[in-house]
C-alpha positions in Angstrom: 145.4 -45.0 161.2 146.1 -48.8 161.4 146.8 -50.5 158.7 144.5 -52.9 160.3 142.0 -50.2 160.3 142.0 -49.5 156.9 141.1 -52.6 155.2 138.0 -53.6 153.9 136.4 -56.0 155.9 136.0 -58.5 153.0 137.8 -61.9 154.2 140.9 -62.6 153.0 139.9 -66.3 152.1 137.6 -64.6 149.2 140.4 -63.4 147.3 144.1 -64.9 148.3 143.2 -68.4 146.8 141.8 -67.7 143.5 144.1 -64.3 143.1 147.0 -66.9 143.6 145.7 -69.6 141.6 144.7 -67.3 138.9 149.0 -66.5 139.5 150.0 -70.1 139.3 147.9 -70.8 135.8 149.5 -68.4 133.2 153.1 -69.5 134.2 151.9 -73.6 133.8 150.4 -72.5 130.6 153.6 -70.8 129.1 156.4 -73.1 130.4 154.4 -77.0 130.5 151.1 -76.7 128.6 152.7 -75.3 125.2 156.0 -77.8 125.4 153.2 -80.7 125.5 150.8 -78.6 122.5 154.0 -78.0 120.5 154.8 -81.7 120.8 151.6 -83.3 119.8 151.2 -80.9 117.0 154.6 -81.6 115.3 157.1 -79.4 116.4 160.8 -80.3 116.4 162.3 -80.5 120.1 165.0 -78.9 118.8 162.5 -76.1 118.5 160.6 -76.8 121.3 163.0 -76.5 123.8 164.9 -72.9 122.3 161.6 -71.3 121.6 159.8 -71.7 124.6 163.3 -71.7 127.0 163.1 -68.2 126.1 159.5 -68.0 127.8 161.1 -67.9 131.0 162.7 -64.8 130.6 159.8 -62.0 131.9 159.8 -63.9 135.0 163.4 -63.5 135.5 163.6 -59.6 134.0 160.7 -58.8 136.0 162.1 -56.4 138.2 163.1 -54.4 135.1 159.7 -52.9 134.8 158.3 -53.1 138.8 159.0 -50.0 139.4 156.5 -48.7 136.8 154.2 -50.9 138.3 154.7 -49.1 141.8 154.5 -46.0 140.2 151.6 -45.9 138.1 147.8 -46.8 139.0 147.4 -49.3 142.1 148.5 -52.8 142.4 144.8 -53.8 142.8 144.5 -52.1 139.2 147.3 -54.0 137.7 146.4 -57.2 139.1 142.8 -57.1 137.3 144.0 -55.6 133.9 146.3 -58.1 133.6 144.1 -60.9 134.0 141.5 -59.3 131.1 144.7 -59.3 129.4 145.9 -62.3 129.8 142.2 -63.8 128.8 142.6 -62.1 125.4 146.2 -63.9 125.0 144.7 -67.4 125.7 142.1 -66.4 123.0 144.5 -65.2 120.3 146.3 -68.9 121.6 143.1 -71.1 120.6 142.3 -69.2 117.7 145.6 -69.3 115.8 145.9 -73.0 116.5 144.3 -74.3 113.7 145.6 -71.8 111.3 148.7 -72.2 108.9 151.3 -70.2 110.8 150.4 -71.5 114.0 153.9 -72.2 115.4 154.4 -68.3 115.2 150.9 -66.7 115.8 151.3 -68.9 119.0 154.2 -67.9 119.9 153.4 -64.4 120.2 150.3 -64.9 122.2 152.6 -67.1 124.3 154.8 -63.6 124.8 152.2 -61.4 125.6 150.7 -64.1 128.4 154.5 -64.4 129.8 155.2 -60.6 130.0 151.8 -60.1 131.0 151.5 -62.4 133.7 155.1 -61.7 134.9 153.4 -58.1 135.5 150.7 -59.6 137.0 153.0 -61.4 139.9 154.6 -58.3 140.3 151.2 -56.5 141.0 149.3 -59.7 143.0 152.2 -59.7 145.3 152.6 -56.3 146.1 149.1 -56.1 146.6 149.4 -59.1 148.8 151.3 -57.0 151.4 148.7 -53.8 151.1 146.0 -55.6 151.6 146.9 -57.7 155.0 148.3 -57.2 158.0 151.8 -58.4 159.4 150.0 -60.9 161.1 147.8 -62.5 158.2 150.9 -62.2 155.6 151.9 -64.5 157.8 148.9 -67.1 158.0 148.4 -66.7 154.9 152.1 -67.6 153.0 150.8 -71.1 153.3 148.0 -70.6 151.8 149.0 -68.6 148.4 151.6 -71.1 147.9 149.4 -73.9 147.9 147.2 -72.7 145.5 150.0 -71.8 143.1 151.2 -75.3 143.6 147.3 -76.4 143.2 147.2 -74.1 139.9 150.5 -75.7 138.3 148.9 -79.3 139.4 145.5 -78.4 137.4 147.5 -77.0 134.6 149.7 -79.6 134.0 147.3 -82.3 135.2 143.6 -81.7 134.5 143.5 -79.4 131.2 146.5 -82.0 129.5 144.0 -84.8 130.7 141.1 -83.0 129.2 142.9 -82.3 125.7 144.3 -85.9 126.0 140.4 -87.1 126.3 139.4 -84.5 122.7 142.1 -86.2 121.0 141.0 -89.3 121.3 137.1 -89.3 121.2 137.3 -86.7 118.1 140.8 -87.1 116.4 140.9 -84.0 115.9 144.6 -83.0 117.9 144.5 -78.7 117.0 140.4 -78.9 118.2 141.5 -80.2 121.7 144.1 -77.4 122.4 141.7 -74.7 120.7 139.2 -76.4 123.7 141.9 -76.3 126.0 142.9 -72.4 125.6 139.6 -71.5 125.2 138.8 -72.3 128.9 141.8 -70.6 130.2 140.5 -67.8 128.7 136.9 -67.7 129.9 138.6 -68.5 133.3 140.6 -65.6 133.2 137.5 -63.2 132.0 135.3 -64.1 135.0 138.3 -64.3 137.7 139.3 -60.9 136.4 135.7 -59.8 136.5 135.5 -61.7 139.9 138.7 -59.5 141.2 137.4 -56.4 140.6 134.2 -56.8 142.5 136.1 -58.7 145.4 139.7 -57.0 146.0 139.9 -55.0 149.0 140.7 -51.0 148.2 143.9 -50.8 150.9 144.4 -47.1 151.9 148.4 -47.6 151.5 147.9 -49.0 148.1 148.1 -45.8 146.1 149.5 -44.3 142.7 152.3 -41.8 143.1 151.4 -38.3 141.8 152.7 -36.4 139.2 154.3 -38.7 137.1 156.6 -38.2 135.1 159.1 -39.8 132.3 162.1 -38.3 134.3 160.6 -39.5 137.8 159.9 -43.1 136.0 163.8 -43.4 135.3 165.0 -42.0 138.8 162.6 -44.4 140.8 164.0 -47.1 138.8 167.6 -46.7 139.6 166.7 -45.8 143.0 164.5 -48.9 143.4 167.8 -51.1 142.5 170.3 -48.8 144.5 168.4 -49.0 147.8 167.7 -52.8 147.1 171.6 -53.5 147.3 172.1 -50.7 150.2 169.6 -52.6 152.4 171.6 -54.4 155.6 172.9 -57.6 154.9 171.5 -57.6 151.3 174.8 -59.6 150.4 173.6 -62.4 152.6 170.0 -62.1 151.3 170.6 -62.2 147.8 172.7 -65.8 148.6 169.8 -67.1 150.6 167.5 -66.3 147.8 169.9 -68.3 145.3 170.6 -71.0 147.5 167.3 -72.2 150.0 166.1 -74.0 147.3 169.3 -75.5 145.4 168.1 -79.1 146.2 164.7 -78.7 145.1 165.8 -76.5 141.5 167.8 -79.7 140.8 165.1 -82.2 142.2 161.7 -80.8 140.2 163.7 -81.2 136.8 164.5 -84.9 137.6 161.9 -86.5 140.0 159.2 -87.4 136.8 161.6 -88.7 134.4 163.0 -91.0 137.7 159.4 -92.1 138.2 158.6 -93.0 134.8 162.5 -94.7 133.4 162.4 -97.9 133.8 163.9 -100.2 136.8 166.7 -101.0 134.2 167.6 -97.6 133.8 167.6 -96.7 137.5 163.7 -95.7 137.2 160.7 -96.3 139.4 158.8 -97.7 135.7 155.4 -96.1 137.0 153.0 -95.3 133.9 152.3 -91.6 133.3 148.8 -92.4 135.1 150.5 -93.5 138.6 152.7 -90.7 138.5 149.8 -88.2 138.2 147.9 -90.0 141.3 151.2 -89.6 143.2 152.2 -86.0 142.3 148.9 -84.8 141.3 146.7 -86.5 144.5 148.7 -87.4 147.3 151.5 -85.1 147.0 149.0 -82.1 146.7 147.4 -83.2 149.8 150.6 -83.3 151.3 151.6 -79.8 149.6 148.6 -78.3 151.2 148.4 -79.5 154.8 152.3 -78.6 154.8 151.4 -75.4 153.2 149.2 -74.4 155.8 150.5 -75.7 159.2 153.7 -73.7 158.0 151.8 -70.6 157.8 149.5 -71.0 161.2 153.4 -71.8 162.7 154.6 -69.0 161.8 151.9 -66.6 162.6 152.4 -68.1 165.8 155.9 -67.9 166.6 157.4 -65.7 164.2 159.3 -66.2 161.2 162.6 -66.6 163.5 161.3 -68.9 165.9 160.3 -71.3 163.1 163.7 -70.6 160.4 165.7 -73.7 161.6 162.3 -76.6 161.5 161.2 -74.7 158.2 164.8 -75.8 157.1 165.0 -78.9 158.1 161.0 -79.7 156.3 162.2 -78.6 153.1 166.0 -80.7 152.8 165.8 -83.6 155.0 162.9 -85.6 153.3 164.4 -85.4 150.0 166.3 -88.2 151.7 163.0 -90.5 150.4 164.6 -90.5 147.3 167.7 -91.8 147.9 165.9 -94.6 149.6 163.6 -94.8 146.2 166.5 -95.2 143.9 168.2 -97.6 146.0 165.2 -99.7 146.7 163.3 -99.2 143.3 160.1 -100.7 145.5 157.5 -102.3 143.4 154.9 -101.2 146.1 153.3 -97.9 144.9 151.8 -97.3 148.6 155.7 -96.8 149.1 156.2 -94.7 146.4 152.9 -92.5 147.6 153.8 -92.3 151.5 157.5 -91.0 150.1 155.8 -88.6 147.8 153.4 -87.2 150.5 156.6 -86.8 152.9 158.6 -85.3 150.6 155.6 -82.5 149.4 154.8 -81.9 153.1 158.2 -81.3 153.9 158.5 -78.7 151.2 155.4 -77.0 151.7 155.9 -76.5 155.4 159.2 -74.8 154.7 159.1 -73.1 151.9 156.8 -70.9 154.0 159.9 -70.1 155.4 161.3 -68.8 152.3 158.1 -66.7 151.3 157.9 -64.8 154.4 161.9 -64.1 154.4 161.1 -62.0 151.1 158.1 -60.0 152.6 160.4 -59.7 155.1 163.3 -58.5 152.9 161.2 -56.3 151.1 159.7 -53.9 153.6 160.3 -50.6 153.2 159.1 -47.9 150.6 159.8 -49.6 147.7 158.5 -53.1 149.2 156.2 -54.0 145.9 159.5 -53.4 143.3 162.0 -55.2 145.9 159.6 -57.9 146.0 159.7 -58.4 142.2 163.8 -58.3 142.9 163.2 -61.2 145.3 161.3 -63.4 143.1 163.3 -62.2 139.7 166.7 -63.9 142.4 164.4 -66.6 143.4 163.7 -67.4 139.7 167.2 -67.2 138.9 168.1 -69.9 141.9 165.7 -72.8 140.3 166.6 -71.6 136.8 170.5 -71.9 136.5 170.7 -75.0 138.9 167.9 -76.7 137.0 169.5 -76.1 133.4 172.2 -78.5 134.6 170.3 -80.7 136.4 169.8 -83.3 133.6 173.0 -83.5 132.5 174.1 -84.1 136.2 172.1 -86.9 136.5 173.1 -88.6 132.9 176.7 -88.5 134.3 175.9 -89.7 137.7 173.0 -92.0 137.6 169.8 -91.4 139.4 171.0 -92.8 142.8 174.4 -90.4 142.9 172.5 -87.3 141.7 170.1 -87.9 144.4 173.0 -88.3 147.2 174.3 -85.2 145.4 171.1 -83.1 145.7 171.6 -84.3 150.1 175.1 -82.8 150.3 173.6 -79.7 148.6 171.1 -79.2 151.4 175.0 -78.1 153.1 174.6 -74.5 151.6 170.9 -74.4 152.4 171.6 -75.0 156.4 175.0 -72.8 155.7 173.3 -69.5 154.7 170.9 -69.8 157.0 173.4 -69.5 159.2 173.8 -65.6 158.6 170.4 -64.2 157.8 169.0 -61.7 160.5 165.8 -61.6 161.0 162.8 -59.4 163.9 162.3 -61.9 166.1 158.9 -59.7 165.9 158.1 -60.2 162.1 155.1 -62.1 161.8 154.0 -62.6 165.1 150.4 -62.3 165.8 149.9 -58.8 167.7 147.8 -59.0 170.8 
């Protein structure tokens, strides 16, 4: 039978953008929302930053633990547990705010939503490639990025700007971020609730029989062993690290540019102007990019449409160069640059997506996925650590050259990455 034949005929537009919003939320939650809770509540930065730096780490150790996930249950079982779960960690969050021992009770709940929803990726993505066909991966990379990007946007956007609202018509700081986690967790108890009722039941996603401890060790050494033994893994593995070296260095430094002042190399926008450019036009940018990359490449093919996908996602990061040279007072400058620059990268980071489905394929596609992404978080991670002080010992408009000549290795290992000049093509 057809994999084509054996999915539900429930659309995929009923369950890709909430499944990957509902992906998108936790991570905004862990690594933006708590810095800025932390902060108004009285934490030290000192504290801030080596407490929740160490949040990052299930993302990054993921692929530890896929394997489990591919072994045990089915990825459309995981991926609903863990949003249940992850609606009882934002609880335990806005119930230990207001206590004594806050800083630690949080903390916890902040673990158990990181390792949670780190599982949850590993199970939404694997279930991702059971549940649609060659074809509609492909129309649909676009689309699951986007509302990832739209989930980090609403995040880091709406709920701060709802507990910014609390604070000031009640005075009451720890009420607001009780408020604030106590939404995320409803959300997460009706989209989990939502998810089970909606997922398709894919034929090919299965649990393995007879389970064992033994068989749990020996798939996960065999997960990692054919991982590196796949062709041209080598090359892969750098393309994973290095596709987006511009951008890992760019994300860390684009807001604090925007809001320095002029004297300082800065754009001086308030905090306001730089949520109507990030959070409003470059969103609409994000998603018509985000979606013209994915109907391109369902097109043409993932080959066909490498090199423009390239050239979207490093070339407009020229805009800021421009901004940090001009410092334009006009903010219809500063939003047509912002909208260039987001459409840019969501057109090709569709690229990148599909090159891990691609990558993955095989037996073991759902744990070599988790691989993929655990690289992919490694290549904004490292480059992004250093980002800040780069740009304190070059100035704004240096680092921003800098980040140009890196587009070099993204355009170099593209150079060597085979790919089907089949994969992702619509079938006729």
């Amino acid at each position: 039978m057809k994999k084509e034949e054996q999915l539900q005929a429930k659309s995929p537009w009923a369950w890709i953008p909430t499944l990957y919003f509902a992906e998108g939320l936790p991570y905004v939650a862990v690594m933006t929302i708590a810095v800025i809770m932390y902060k108004k509540l009285g934490i030290s930065n000192t504290d801030i930053a080596l407490y929740t730096g160490w949040l990052y780490l299930p993302w990054v150790i993921k692929p530890f633990w896929s394997p489990f996930v591919d072994l045990v249950k089915t990825k459309r079982w995981w991926t609903v547990t863990m949003q249940l779960i992850i609606a009882v960690g934002f609880a335990c969050i806005a119930f230990a705010v207001p206590t004594s021992l806050f800083f630690r009770l949080t903390l916890a709940a902040f673990w158990l939503v990181a390792f949670t929803s780190a599982t949850h990726d590993i199970a939404a993505d694997g279930f991702y490639m059971h549940g649609l066909s060659d074809h509609e991966q492909s129309l649909f990379v676009g689309i699951r990025s986007t509302f990832y990007r739209i989930a980090t946007v609403a995040g880091q956007g709406l709920l701060v700007i709802l507990a910014g609202h609390l604070e000031d018509s009640t005075g009451d700081i720890p009420f607001s971020w009780v408020v604030v986690f106590g939404v995320l967790s409803v959300f997460f108890l009706l989209v989990g609730i939502y998810h089970a009722w909606v997922l398709p039941k894919p034929a090919s996603d299965h649990p393995v029989e007879n389970v064992t401890a033994k068989n749990i060790v020996s798939e996960f050494f065999m997960t990692f062993k054919t991982f590196f033994q796949k062709k041209h893994a080598l090359t892969a593995i750098l393309f994973m690290l290095l596709y987006r070296l511009p951008e890992a260095q760019l994300v860390k430094l684009i807001s604090p540019f925007m809001l320095d002042p002029t004297e300082k190399g800065g754009l001086a926008l308030t905090t306001e102007q730089v949520g109507w450019a990030y959070g409003t036009v470059g969103i609409i940018g994000l998603t018509i990019g985000g979606i013209l990359g994915g109907i391109a490449a369902s097109r043409g093919g993932l080959k066909k449409w490498l090199w423009p996908m390239v050239c979207a996602i490093t070339l407009p990061d020229l805009v800021y160069v421009y901004l940090s040279y001009v410092q334009p007072a006009s903010l219809l400058a500063v939003n047509v640059c912002v909208f260039i620059e987001q459409f840019g990268y969501g057109f090709g980071f569709t690229a990148y997506m599909l090159y891990l489905i691609y990558f993955s394929e095989g037996e073991h596609k759902t744990s070599h996925y988790a691989i993929c992404t655990g690289f992919m978080a490694l290549g904004m991670m490292l480059p992004g650590m250093a980002a800040g002080w780069l740009q304190e010992m070059l100035g704004y408009r240096h680092f921003f050259v800098w980040t140009i000549i890196c587009c070099l290795a993204t355009f170099l290992v593209c150079m060597f990455i085979k790919i089907d000049p089949e994969f992702g093509k619509k079938k006729n």
